[in-house]
BALO-290513 format. One line per field, with one value per residue (C-alpha): chain; z, y negated, x. Coordinates in pm, whole numbers. Layout:
<sites>
ch: A; ... .
up: Z; ... .
north: Y; ... .
east: X; ... .
</sites>
This chain:
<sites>
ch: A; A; A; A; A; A; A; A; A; A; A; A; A; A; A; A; A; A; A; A; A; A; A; A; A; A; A; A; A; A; A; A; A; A; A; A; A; A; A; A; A; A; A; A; A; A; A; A; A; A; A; A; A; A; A; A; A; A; A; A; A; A; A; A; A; A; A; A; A; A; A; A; A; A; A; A; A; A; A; A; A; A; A; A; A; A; A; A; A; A; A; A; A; A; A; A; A; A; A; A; A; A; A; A; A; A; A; A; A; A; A; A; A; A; A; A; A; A; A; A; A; A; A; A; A; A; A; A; A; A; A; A; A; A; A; A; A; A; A; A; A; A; A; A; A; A; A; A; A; A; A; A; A; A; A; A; A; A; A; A; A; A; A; A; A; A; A; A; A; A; A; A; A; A; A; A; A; A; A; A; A; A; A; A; A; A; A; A; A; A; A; A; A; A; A; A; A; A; A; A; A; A; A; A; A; A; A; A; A; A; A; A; A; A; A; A; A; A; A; A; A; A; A; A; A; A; A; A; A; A; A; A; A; A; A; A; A; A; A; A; A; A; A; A; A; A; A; A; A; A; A; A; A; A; A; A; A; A; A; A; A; A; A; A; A; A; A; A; A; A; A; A; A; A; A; A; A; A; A; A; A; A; A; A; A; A; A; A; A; A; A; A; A; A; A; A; A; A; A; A; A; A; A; A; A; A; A; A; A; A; A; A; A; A; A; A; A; A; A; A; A; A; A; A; A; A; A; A; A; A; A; A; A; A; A; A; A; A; A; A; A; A; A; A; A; A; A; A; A; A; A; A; A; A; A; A; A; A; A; A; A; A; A; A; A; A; A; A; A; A; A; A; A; A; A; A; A; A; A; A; A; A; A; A; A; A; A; A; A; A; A; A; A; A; A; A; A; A; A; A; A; A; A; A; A; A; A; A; A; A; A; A; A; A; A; A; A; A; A; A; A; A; A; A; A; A; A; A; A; A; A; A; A; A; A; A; A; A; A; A; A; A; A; A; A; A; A; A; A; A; A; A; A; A; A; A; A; A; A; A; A; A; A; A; A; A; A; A; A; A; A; A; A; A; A; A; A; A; A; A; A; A; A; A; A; A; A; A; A; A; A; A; A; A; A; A; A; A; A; A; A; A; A; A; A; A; A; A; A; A; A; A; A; A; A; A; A; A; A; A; A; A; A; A; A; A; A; A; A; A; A; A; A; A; A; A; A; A; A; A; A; A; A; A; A; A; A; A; A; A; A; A; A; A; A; A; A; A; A; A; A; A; A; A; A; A; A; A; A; A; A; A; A; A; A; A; A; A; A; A; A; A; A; A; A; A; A; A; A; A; A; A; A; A; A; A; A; A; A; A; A; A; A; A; A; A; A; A .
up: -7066; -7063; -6735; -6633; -6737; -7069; -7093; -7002; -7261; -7530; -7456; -7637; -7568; -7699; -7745; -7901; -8292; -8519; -8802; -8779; -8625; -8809; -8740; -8532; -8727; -8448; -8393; -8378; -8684; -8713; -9079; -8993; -8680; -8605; -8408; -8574; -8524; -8746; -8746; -8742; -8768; -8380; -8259; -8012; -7672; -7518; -7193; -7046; -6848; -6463; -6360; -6051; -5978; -5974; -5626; -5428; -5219; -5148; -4756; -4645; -4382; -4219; -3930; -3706; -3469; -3159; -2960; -2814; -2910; -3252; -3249; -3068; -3310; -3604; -3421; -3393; -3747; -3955; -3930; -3954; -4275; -4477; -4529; -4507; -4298; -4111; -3872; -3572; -3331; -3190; -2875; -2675; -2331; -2153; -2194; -2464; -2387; -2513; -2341; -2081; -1999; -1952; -1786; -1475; -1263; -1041; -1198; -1545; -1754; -2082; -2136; -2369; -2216; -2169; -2342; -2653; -2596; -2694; -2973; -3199; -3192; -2858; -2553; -2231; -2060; -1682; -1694; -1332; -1441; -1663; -1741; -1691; -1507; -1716; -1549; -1629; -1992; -2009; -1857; -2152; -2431; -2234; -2214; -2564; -2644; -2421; -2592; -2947; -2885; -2984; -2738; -2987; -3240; -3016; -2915; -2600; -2492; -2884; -2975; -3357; -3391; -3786; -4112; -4442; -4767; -4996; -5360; -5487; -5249; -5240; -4819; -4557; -4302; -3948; -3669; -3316; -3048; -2741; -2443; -2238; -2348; -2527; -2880; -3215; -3493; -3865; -3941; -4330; -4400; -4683; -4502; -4202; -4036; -3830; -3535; -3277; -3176; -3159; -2767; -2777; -2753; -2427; -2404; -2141; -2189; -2347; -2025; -1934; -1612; -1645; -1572; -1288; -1061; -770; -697; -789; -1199; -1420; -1714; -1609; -1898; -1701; -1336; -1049; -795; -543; -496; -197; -311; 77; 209; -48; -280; -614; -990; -1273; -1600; -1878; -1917; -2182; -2093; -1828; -1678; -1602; -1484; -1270; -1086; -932; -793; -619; -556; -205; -92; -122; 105; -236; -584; -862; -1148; -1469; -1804; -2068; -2290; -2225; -2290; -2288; -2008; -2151; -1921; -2135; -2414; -2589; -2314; -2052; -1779; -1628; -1256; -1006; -941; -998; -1214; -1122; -1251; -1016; -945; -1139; -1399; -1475; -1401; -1742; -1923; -1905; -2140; -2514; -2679; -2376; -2381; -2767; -2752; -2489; -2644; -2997; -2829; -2639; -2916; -3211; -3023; -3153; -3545; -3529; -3403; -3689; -3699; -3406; -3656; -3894; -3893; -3700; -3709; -3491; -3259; -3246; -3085; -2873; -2728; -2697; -2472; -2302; -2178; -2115; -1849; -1738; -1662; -1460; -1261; -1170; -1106; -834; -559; -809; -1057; -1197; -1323; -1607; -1793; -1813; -1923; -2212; -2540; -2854; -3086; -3095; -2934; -3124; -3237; -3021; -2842; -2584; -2253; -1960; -1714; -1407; -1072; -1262; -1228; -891; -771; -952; -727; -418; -138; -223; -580; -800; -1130; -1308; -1657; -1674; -1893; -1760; -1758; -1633; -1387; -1091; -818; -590; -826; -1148; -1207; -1462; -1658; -1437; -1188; -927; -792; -647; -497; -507; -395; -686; -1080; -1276; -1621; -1842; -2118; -2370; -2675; -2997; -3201; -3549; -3674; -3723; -3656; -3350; -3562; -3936; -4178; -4507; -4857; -5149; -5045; -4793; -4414; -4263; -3953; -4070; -4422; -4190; -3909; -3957; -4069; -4289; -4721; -4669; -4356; -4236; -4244; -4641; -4689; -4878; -4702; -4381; -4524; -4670; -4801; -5136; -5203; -4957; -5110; -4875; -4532; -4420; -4078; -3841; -3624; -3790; -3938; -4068; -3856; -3707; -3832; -3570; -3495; -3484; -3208; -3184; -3179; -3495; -3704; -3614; -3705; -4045; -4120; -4065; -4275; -4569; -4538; -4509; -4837; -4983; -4819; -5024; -5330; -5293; -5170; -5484; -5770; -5828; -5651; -5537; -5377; -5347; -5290; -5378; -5640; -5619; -5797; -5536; -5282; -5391; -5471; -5107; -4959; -5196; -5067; -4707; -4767; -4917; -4623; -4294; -4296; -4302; -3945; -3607; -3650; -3885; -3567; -3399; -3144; -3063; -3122; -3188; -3481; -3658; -3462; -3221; -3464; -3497; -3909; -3985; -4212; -4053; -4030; -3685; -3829; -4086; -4327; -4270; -4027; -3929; -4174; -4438; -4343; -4320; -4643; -4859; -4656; -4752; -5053; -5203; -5552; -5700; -5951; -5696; -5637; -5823; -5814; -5923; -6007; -5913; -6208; -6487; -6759; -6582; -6690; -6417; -6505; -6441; -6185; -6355; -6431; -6583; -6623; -6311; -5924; -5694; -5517; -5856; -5895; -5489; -5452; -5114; -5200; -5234; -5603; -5542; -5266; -5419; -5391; -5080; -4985; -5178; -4806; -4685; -5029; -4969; -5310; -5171; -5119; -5363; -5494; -5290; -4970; -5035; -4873; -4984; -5424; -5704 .
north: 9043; 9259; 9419; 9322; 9655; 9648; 9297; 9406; 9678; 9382; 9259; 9327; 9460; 9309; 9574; 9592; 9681; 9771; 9541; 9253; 8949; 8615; 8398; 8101; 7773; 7724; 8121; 8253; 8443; 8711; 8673; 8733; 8889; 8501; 8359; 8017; 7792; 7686; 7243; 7122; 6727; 6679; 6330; 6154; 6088; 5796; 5989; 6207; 6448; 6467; 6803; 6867; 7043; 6878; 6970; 6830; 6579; 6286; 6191; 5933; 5652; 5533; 5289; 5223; 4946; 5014; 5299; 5213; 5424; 5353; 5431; 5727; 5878; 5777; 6007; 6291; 6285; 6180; 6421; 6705; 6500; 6401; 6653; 6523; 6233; 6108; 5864; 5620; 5431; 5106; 5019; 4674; 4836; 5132; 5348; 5419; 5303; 4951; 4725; 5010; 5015; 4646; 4538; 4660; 4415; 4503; 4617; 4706; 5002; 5059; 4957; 5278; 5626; 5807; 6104; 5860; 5699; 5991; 6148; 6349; 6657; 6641; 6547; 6541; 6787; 6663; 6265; 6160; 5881; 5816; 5449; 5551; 5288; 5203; 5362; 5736; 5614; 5497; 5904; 6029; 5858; 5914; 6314; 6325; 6190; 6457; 6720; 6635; 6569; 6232; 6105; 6246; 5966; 5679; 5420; 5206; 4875; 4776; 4431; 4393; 4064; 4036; 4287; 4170; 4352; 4376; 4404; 4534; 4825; 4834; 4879; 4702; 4605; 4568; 4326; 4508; 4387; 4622; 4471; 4676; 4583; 4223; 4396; 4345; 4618; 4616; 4939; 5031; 5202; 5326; 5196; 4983; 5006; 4782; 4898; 4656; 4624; 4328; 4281; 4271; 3898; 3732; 3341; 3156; 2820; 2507; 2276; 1985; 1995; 2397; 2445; 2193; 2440; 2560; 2858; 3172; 3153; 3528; 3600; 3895; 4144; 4019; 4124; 4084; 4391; 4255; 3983; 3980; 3788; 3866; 3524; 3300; 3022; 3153; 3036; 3236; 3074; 3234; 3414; 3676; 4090; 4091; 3750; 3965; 4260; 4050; 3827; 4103; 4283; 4011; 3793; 3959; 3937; 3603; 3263; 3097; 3172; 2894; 3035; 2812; 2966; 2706; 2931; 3083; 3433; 3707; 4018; 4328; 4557; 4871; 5044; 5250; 5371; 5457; 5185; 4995; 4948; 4765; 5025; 5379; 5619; 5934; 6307; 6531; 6877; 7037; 6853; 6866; 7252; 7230; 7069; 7367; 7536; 7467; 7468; 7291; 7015; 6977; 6892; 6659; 6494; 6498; 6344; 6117; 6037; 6009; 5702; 5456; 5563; 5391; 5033; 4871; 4741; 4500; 4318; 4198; 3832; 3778; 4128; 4265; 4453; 4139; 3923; 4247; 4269; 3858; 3865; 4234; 4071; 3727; 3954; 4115; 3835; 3635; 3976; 3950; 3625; 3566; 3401; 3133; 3136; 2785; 2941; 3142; 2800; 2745; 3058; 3176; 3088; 2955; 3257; 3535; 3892; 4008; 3704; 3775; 4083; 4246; 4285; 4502; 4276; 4498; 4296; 3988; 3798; 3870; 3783; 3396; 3348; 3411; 3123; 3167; 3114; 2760; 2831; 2544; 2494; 2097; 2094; 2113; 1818; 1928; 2192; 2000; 2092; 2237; 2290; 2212; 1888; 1871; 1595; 1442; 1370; 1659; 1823; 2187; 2298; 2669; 2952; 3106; 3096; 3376; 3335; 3538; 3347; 3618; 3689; 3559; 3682; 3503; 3835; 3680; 3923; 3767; 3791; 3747; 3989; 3818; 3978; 3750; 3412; 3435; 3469; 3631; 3538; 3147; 3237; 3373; 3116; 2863; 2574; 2813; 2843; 3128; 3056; 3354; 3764; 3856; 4180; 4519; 4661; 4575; 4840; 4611; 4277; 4148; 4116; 4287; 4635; 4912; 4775; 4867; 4774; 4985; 4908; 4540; 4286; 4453; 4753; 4868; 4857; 4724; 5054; 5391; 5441; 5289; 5616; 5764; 5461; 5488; 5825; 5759; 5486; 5693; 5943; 5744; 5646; 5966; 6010; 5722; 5825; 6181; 6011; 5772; 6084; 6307; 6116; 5940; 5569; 5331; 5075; 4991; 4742; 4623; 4422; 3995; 4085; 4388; 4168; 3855; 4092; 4240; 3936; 3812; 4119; 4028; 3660; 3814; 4035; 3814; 3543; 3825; 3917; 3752; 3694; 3373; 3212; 2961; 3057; 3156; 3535; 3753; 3832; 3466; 3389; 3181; 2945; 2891; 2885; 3070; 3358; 3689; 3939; 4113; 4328; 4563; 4375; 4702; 4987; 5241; 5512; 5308; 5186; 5576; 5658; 5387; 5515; 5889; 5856; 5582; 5385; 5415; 5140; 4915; 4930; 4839; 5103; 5048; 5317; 5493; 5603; 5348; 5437; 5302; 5597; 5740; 6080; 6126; 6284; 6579; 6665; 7032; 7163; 7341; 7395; 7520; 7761; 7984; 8035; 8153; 8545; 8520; 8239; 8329; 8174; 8304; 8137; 8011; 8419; 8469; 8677; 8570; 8527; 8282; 8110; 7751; 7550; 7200; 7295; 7524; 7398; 7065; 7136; 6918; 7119; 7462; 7506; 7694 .
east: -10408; -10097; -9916; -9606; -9490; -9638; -9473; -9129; -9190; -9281; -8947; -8671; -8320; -7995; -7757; -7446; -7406; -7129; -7221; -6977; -7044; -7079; -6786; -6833; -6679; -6421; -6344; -5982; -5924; -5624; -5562; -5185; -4980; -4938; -5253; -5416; -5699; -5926; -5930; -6240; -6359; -6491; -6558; -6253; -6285; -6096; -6143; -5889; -6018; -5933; -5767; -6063; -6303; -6689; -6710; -6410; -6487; -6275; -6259; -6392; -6248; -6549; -6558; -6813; -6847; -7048; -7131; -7410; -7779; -7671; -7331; -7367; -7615; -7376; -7140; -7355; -7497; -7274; -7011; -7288; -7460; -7120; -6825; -6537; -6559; -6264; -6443; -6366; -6624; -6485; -6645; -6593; -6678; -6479; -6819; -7112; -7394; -7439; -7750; -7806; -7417; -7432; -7722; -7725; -7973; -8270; -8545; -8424; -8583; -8723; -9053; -9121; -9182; -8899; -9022; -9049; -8681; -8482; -8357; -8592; -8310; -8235; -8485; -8461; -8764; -8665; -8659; -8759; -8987; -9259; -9047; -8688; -8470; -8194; -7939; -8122; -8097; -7731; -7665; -7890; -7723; -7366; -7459; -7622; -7205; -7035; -7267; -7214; -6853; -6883; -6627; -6329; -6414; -6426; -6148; -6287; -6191; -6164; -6301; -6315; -6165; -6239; -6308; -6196; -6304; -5974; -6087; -5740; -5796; -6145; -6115; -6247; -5960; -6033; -5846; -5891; -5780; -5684; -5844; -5655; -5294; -5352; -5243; -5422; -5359; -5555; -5713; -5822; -6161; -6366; -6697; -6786; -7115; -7198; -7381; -7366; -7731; -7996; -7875; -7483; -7366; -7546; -7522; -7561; -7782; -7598; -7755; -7535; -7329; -7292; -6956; -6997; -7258; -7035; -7314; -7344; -7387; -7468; -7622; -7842; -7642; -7344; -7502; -7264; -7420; -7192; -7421; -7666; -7960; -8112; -8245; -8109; -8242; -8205; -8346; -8463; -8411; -8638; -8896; -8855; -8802; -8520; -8679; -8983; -8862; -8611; -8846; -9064; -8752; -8586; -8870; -8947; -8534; -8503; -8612; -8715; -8705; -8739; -8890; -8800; -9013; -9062; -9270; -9616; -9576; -9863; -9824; -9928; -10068; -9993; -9805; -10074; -10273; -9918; -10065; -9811; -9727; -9472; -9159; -9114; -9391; -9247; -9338; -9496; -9280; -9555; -9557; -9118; -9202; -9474; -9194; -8974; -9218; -9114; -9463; -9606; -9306; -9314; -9752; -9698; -9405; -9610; -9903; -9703; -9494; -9770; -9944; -9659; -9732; -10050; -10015; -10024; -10367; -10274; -10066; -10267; -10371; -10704; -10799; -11067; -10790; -10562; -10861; -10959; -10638; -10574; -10909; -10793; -10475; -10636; -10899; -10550; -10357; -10659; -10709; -10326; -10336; -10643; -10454; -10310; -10569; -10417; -10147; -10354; -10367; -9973; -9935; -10142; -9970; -10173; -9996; -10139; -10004; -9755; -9627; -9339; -9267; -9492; -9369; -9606; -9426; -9603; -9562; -9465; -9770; -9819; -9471; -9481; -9781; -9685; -9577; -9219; -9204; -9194; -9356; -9142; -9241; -9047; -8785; -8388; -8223; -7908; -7728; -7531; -7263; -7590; -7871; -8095; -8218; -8514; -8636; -8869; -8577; -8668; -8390; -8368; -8082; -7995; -7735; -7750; -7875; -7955; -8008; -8225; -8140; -8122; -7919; -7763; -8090; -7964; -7804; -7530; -7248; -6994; -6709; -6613; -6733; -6542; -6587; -6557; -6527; -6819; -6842; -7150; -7081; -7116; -7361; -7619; -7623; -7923; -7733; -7496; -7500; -7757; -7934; -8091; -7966; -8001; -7991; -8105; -8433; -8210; -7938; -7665; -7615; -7493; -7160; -7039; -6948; -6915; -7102; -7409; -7581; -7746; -8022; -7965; -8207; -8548; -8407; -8805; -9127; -9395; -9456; -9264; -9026; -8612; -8488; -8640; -8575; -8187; -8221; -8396; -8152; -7819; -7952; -8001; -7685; -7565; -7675; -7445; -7155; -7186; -7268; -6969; -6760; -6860; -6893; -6607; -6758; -6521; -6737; -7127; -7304; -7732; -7791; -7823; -8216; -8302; -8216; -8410; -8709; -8685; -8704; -8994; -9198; -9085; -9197; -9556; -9593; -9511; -9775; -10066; -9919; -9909; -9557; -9550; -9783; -9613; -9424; -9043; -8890; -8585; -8784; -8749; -8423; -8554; -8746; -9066; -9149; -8810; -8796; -8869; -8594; -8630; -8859; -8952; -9202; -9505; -9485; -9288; -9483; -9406; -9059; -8953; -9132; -8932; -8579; -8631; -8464; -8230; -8361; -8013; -8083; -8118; -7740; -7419; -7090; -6750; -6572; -6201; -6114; -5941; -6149; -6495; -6674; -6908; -6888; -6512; -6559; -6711; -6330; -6224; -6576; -6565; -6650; -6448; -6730; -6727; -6374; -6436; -6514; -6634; -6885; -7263; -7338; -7756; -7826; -8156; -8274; -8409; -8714; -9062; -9221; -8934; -8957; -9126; -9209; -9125; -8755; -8640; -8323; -8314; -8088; -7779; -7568; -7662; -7600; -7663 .
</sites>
């Protein structure tokens, strides 16, 4: 085998030569002082090329609505992902912050460690509490904003009244309304996303006689702190996440509370081994002071972290963890309940776990059985001047109702999103032309060209953390936005067979899970039997291995330039980075022990 040397040797030198040099069939030839060219017979282009270079960008408007967790992550990524982005954040409230801005009433906190509900670039080492309150999340996500600047992009107190997409401009127009000053102004954009969260539009129950109650009425995202609850007769309507957390906390203020829950509902008693109790989990001193150690932070938070990547297996149909956990919680729940043992009855559901969301619900079960608590599962009748009336005639009167009621968990956006003859906020309502969210691996929907939703419909696997997923999402679109930005795209948008083949997989997937039991959940819009779309159809792992990169078939383009060719953009051959002295054009050399195989040329943002 030869040497390098001896193979450099083997190779051989071009040098110059005298003898003349055939001529090319298109060379200049000086047969006179007078210069001509030879013709020769070299196929027509209708094209004309663009005077650019390959590598100019064209800015793009992009609007996003919400600044809650999602918005404010758009704000911090986005401008670092996509060059050139002019962007604006239209938020309802006069804060970021979204849910944990809003809901402000005793007892609420995540039910996910707060080392686990953060951002993956930027965590928090010092969070007081194993379970954070919510008011220690809404001053993460609000610092994470001051940090990252995000503030700059924002307009507050804006409620997006409408968003039309204009094909003659290919732009999506926005209606906002200032909230402040009662004015409306339109505002054009390249791209919308939509990030106004699963938790945005509270509703208070359609009972009869509502706006008749002369008591104290709230929606417990629309908590009046004002409000003594000390010694008074209070209700509860609803027994989903804030219902549980609220009923605990209040429960020993009051003379009476009347606890209405319809539904049987399991109580968890953990999140993947972090065990659950009434009030505060704090961190020891010693163990904050552990935290301030990098390596020693990142294990924990890897440990802590990794737990929610493997979940999974409790969501598949009749497995041997889903009927180890239904008879877990079922021991749980009778433990919790020993001094009203009746109670277990009327509340185990005939669904399995995970047919709708888990909630630990610590000090729940023991508030709803003691003396001064009605566990009232009779249906409402009506609400009068004094109290509720149910429909067995029995009348309680009360000082005040507090309705955990929950959200408008159709999908359907609160406000018209109109491209092409069709309304999303109507299409995707249940009795609407397409009756459920349709969308693009719950990215975008078809026929609407330019909008894509964030933390939307199939926004989380059943696994995998909130955070991450947000993350994961944004930067897939990230990766549109400099493919519509560089390549000459007008508009985007998935194609009508993607979409139908999406939601054929989605369809395929469900009924193996707990989630097609019967029983009622954000993730099948309240309705028992109704297509999925809460939820990622597999887990997180595989939801974030499908987002890495974009199937570009799977979408249709439209182009800006007249001609419809898609490589028009290529314009006069050139880039603007070579015709740049200053600009490193070898930034793929770089020493052989820095050199790592599974990145060599594949940074976006670094080239040649």
């Amino acid at each position: 085998m030869a040497t390098i040397e001896e193979t450099a040797q083997a190779i051989p030198i071009l040098v110059d030569e005298p003898a003349t040099k055939p001529k090319l069939q298109a060379e200049v030839v000086e047969a006179t002082p007078s210069v001509t060219r030879s013709q020769i017979n070299y196929p027509h282009s209708n094209l004309t090329l663009e005077d650019r270079h390959v590598d100019e960008l064209r800015p793009l408007k992009v609007g996003v609505i919400g600044a809650g967790l999602s918005g404010v992550l758009a704000g911090i990524l986005l401008p670092a992902k996509v060059p050139e982005i002019q962007l604006t954040i239209f938020e309802k409230n006069e804060d970021v912050g979204g849910t944990w801005l809003e809901n402000q009433y005793p007892g609420v906190r995540c039910d996910i460690p707060s080392h686990v509900y953060q951002a993956t670039f930027s965590p928090n080492t010092q969070w007081t509490e194993e379970f954070a309150e919510g008011k220690e999340i809404w001053n993460y996500w609000q610092y994470q904003a001051r940090k990252y600047d995000v503030y700059r992009y924002i307009k507050f107190n804006s409620n997006i009244q409408t968003a039309q997409w204009d094909d003659k401009s290919s732009k999506w127009v926005l209606q906002v309304e200032d909230t402040k000053s009662a004015t409306t102004s339109h505002e054009e954009f390249d791209f919308i996303l939509s990030a106004i969260g699963r938790f945005n539009a509270w509703r208070l129950p359609k009972y009869e006689g509502i706006e008749e109650y002369q008591g104290h009425l709230r929606h417990t995202s629309n908590w009046d702190s004002s409000f003594d609850v000390t010694g008074k007769s209070v209700a509860v309507i609803g027994n989903g996440a804030s219902g549980i957390q609220l009923v605990p906390n209040i429960q020993p203020l009051v003379k009476r509370l009347d606890h209405y829950a319809r539904s049987k509902t399991w109580i968890a008693g953990t999140w993947v081994g972090n065990e659950r109790v009434f009030g505060p989990q704090p961190f020891s001193s010693d163990t904050l002071q552990s935290f301030q150690d990098p390596q020693a932070y990142l294990k924990y938070r890897k440990e802590a972290e990794g737990t929610y990547w493997r979940g999974i297996k409790a969501m598949r149909r009749e497995s041997a963890e889903v009927n180890a956990m239904r008879d877990d919680y079922i021991g749980i729940m009778k433990k919790r309940l020993k001094k009203k043992p009746e109670l277990l009855s009327r509340l185990i559901p005939d669904f399995s776990p995970h047919c709708r969301r888990l909630t630990p619900g610590p000090g729940y079960l023991e508030a709803i059985t003691e003396d001064n608590v009605d566990y009232i599962q009779t249906p409402i009748r009506r609400l009068t001047k004094t109290g509720i009336e149910t429909i067995d005639g029995h009348h309680r009167e009360v000082d005040a109702i507090f309705c955990a009621t929950g959200f408008n968990i159709d999908f359907a956006p609160p406000f018209p999103i109109q491209a092409r003859g069709v309304d999303l906020n109507k299409a995707w309502k249940p009795d609407g032309e397409v009756g459920y969210p349709k969308t693009y691996l719950g990215l975008a929907a078809p026929g609407f060209p330019n909008l894509l939703f964030v933390g939307g419909p199939h926004a989380t696997g059943a696994s995998g953390t909130v955070p991450h997923s947000v993350e994961n999402q944004l930067t897939y679109y990230a990766k549109i936005l400099r493919k519509v930005s560089s390549q000459g795209i007008k508009s985007i948008a998935p194609s009508s067979k993607a979409v139908d083949e999406f939601i054929e997989y989605a369809d395929a997937y469900f009924p193996t899970t707990p989630l097609t039991d019967n029983c009622s959940s954000w993730a099948n819009g309240g309705r028992p039997g109704a297509r999925i779309h809460g939820a990622w159809p597999g887990s997180a792992s595989h939801q974030t291995f499908i987002r890495r990169e974009p199937r570009w078939e799977d979408w249709e383009y439209e182009y800006l330039s007249p001609s419809g060719n898609r490589y028009a953009y290529f314009g006069n051959g050139r880039t603007t980075r070579e015709l740049d002295p200053d600009t490193d054009m070898t930034r793929y050399l770089t020493l052989p022990s820095e050199v790592d195989l599974r990145n060599i040329h594949e940074s976006w943002w670094q080239w040649p």
